[in-house]
C-alpha positions in Angstrom: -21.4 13.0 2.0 -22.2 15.9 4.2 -24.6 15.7 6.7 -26.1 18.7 8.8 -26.9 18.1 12.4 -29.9 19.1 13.4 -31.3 20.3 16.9 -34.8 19.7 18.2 -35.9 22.5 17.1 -34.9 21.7 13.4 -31.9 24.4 13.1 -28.4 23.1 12.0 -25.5 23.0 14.6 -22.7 21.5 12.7 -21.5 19.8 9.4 -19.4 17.1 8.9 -18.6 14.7 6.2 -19.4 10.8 7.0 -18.8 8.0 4.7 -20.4 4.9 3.8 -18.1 1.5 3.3 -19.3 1.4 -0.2 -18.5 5.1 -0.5 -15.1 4.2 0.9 -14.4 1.4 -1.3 -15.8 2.7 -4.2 -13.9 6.1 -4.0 -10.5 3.9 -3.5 -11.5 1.4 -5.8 -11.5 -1.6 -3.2 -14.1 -4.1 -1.9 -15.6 -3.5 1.3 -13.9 -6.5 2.8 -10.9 -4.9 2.6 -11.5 -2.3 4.1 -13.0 -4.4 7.2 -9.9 -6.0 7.1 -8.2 -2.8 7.8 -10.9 -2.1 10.8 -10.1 -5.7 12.0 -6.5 -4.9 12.2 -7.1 -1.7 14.4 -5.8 1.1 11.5 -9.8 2.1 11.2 -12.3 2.9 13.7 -15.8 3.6 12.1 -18.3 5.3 14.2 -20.9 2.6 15.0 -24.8 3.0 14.8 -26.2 -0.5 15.3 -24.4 -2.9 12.5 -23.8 0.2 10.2 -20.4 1.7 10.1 -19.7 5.3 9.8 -16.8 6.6 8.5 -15.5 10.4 9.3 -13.4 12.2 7.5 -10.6 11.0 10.0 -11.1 7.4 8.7 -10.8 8.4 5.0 -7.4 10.0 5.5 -6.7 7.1 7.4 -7.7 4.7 4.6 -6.0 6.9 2.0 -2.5 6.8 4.6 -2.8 2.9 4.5 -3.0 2.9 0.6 -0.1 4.8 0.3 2.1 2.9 2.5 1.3 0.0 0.6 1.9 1.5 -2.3 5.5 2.2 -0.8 6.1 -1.4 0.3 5.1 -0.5 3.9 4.2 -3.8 6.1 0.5 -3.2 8.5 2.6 -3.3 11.3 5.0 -0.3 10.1 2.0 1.6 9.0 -0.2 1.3 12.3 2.8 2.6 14.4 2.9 5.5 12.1 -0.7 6.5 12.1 -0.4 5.7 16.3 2.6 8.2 16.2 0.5 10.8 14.8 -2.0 10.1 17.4 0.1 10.4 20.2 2.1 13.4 18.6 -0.1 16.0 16.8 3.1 18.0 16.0 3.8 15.1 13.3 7.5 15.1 14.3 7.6 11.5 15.8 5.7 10.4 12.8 7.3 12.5 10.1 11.2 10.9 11.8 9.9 6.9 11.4 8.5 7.6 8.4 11.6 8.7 6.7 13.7 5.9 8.4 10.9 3.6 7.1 11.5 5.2 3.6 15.1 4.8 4.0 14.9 1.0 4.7 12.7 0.4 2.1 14.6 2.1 -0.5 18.0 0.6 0.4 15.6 -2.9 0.5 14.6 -1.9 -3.2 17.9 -0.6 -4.5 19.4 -4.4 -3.4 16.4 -6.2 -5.4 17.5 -3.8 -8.2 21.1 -5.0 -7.9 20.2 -8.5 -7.9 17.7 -8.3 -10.5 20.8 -6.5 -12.7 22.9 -9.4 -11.8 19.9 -12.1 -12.9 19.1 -10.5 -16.2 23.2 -10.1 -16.8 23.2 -14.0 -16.8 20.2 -14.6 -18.5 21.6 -12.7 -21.1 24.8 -15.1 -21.1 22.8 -18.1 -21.2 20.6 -17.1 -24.3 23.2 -15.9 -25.8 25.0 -19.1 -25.9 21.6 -21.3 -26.3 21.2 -19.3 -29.4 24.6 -19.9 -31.1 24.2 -23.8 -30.1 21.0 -23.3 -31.9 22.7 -21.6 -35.0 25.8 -24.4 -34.8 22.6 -27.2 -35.0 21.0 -25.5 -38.3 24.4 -25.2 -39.9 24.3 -28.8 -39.3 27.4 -28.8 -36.9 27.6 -31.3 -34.3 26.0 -31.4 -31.2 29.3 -31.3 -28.5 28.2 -29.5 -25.3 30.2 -27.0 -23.9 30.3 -25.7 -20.8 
């Protein structure tokens, strides 16, 4: 939403886009809660004006940055020190450098749940496969010595 500004005299002075928490939520497809939750944690900072909360466009990249790192497996704590770093860096170095380390330790984190995920479906495969020719040895009526 874009709102003009206005002076006492009635002319415009500036635009900028504010947000709703319904906007928010709706444009992100989340409840409103959540994103309170995200305020309560410190990564948001809405704009107050008595109870209502006004987000800037600030807050919805913000929001959208918190998405994404969850998206990427990314805990609250590592994504508020990234969004501090870019805060206390506006180069985007500091934050660009631990964001690629967190990448790095989340992929290796991934590429060992894939491993082990391999190894678990290798010996499920085992199993069924001998469950299934007990199963075949039972209809051909032969007997029902356990092995293994």
């Amino acid at each position: 939403m874009t709102l003009a500004n206005t002076r006492p005299d009635g002319r415009s002075t500036e635009r900028t886009e504010h947000y709703t928490i319904t906007q928010l939520a709706h444009e992100f497809a989340m409840t409103s809660r959540a994103i309170r939750f995200y305020e309560d944690q410190g990564l948001l900072a809405p704009e107050r004006r008595g109870n209502r909360r006004i987000y800037h466009a600030r807050d919805r990249v913000r929001l959208k940055l918190i998405l994404r790192g969850k998206r990427l497996g990314m805990s609250l704590a590592e994504i508020r020190e990234i969004l501090d770093l870019y805060d206390a860096d506006k180069t985007e170095r500091s934050q660009l450098t631990r964001f690629v380390e967190v990448l790095a330790a989340r992929r290796a984190v991934l590429l060992q749940q894939r491993e082990d995920i391999d190894i678990v479906l290798a010996e499920i495969a085992v199993v069924e496969h001998e469950c299934r020719r007990r199963l075949r040895a039972i209809d051909r009526g032969g007997s029902r010595v356990r092995t293994g």
